[in-house]
Every structure is written in C-alpha cells, then in structure tokens.
C-alpha positions in Angstrom: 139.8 105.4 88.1 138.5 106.6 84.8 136.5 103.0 84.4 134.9 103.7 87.6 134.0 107.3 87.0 132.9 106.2 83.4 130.3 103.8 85.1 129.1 106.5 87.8 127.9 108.8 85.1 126.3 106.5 83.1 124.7 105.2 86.0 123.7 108.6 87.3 121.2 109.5 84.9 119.2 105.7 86.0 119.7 106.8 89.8 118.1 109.7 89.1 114.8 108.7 86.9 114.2 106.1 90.0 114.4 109.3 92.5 112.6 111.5 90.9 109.9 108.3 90.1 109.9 107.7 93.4 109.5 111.0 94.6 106.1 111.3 91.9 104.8 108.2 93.1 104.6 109.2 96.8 102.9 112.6 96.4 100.6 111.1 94.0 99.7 108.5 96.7 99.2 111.2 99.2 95.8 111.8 100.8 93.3 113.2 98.5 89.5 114.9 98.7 87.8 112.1 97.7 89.6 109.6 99.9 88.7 111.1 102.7 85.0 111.6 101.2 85.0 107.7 101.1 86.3 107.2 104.0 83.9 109.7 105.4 80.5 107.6 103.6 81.2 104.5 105.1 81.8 105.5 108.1 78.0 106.5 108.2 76.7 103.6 106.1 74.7 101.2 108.1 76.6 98.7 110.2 75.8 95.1 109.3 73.8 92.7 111.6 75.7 89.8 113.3 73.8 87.6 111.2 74.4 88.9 108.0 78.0 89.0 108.8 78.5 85.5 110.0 76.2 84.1 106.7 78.5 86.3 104.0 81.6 85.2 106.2 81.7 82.0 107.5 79.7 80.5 104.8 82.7 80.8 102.4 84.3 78.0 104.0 81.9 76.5 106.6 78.5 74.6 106.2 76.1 76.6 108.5 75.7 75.3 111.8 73.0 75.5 114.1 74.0 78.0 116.8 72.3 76.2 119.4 75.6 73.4 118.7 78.2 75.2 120.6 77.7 76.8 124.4 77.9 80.4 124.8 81.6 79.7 126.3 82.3 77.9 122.7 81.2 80.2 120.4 83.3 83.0 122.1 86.3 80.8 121.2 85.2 79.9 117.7 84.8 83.9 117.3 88.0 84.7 118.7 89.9 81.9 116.5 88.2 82.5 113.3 88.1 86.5 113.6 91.8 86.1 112.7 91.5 83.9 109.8 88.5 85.8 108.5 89.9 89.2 108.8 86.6 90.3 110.8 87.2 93.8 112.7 86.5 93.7 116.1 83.0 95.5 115.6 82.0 92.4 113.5 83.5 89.7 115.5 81.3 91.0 118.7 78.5 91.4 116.3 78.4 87.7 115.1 79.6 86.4 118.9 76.5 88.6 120.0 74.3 86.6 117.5 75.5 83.3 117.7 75.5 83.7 121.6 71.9 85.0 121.4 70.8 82.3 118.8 71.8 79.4 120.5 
C-alpha cells in the first residue's frame, strides 16, 4: 500500500502541471478582439470572381481547359466532385460552376 501511495504523490505534482497547462491553454485560445476584427474584415473584403477562383484553384493540379469542352450538365458534376477535393466553399463552387457554365 505504501508503494502505491508513494507513486500517487509523486505522480500528483505531473497530473497537476498538465491540468493547470491545460486549463492556460484553453483560455488563452479563447475568442479574442482581434479575432473577431479579422473575422469581421473579410467578411467585407471583396468576393472573388468565378474565374479568378477556378484559375488560382484548379490550376494547381489541372491544365486549363476550354470551358466550351464540357456541357453545362458536366461542368455541374466536375464542380460538385472537385469542390470536395479542393476545399472550395459553397459560395465559390457556384461562383466557378456560374463561370464555367457561362463560358462555355
């Protein structure tokens, strides 16, 4: 029993730095002024054009292609497909569908 209790208190001491550490980490991590401010700016910056999306986007990994290649029907399948791999909010998806579609 005294083996076990000698363990627990010199355990203790590490239990309680990684609380408390914990504890600092989360408040610190907390919402703040200037996040929100951030938050807040881009929120009113500009939105991007459907074309400027789809040439910073899709041109990481994909030649460009003439729009006029794919049907309207196509492209909204493409869109769908690849707003998933690329990560593209909805807002930009329909922004680059609406260019593509509009393009082609």
């Amino acid at each position: 029993m005294n083996n076990k209790k000698n363990k627990l208190t010199r355990f203790l001491p590490v239990l309680t730095t990684v609380l408390l550490g914990s504890l600092v980490i989360g408040c610190a991590s907390g919402p703040s002024s200037s996040g929100l401010q951030e938050a807040s700016a881009a929120a009113q910056a500009p939105a991007r054009s459907g074309a400027e999306i789809w040439g910073d986007t899709c041109n990481r990994c994909h030649n460009y292609r003439d729009p006029g290649s794919y049907s309207d029907a196509q492209w909204n399948v493409a869109v769908m497909h690849m707003r998933v791999r690329a990560k593209l909010s909805g807002a930009d998806a329909k922004a680059v569908l609406k260019f593509l579609q509009a393009s082609n």
